[in-house]
C-alpha positions in Angstrom: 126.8 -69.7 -23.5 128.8 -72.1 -22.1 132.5 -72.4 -22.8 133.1 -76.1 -22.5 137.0 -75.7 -23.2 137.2 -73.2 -20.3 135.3 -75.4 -17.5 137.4 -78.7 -18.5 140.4 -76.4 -18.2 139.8 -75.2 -14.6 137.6 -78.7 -13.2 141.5 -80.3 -14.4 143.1 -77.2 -12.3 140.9 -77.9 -9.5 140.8 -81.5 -9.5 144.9 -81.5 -9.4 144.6 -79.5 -6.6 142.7 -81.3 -4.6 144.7 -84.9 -5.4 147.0 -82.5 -3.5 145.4 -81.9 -0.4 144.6 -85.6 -0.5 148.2 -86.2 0.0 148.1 -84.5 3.5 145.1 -86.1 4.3 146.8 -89.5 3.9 149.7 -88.7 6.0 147.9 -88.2 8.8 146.9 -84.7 11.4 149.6 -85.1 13.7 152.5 -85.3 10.3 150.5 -82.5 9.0 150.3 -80.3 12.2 154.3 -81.0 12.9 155.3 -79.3 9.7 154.2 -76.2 9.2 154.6 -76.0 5.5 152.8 -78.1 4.9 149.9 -76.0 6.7 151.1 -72.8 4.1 151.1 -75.7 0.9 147.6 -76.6 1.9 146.0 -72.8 2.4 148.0 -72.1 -1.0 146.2 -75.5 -2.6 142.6 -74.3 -1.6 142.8 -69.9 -2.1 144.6 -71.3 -6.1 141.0 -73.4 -6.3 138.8 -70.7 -4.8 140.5 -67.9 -7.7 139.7 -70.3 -10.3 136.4 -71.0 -9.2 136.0 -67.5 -8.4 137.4 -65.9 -11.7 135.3 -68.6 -13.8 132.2 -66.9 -12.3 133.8 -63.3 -13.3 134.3 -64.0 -16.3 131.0 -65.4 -16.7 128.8 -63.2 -15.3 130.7 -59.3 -16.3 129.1 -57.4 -18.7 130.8 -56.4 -22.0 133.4 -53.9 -21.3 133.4 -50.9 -22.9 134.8 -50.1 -26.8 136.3 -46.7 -24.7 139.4 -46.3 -23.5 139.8 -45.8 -20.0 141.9 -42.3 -18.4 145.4 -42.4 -18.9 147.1 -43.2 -15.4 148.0 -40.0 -13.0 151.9 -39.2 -13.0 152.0 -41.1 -9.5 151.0 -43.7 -10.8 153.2 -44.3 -14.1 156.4 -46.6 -13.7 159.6 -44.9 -14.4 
């Protein structure tokens, strides 16, 4: 099943994102190439609407987990 809520929730995410890169777009290559924050803005713009495409489809598609409780972490692994 479909969870409606959930897909208007991340097509919003997405679709904010990308009025965002739209911004450099409008500015022009040469603004966007002379400031290289705005190259990091724009990489972090699109990976934040790959993970929410990406963790729609996980959470979609994973079966059931479990009812059992996983292994208790190793002593190297526990914070102090």
């Amino acid at each position: 099943m479909i969870d409606r809520e959930l897909v208007t929730r991340k097509i919003v995410r997405i679709s904010g994102d990308l009025e965002e890169l739209r911004k450099f777009d409008s500015a022009g290559l040469d603004a966007y190439l002379a400031d290289p924050y705005k190259e990091i803005l724009a990489e972090r713009f699109l990976e934040r609407g790959f993970a929410t495409v990406s963790s729609t489809n996980t959470k979609r598609s994973s079966p059931k987990k479990s009812s059992r409780r996983s292994a208790p972490l190793s002593p190297t692994c526990r914070s102090t």
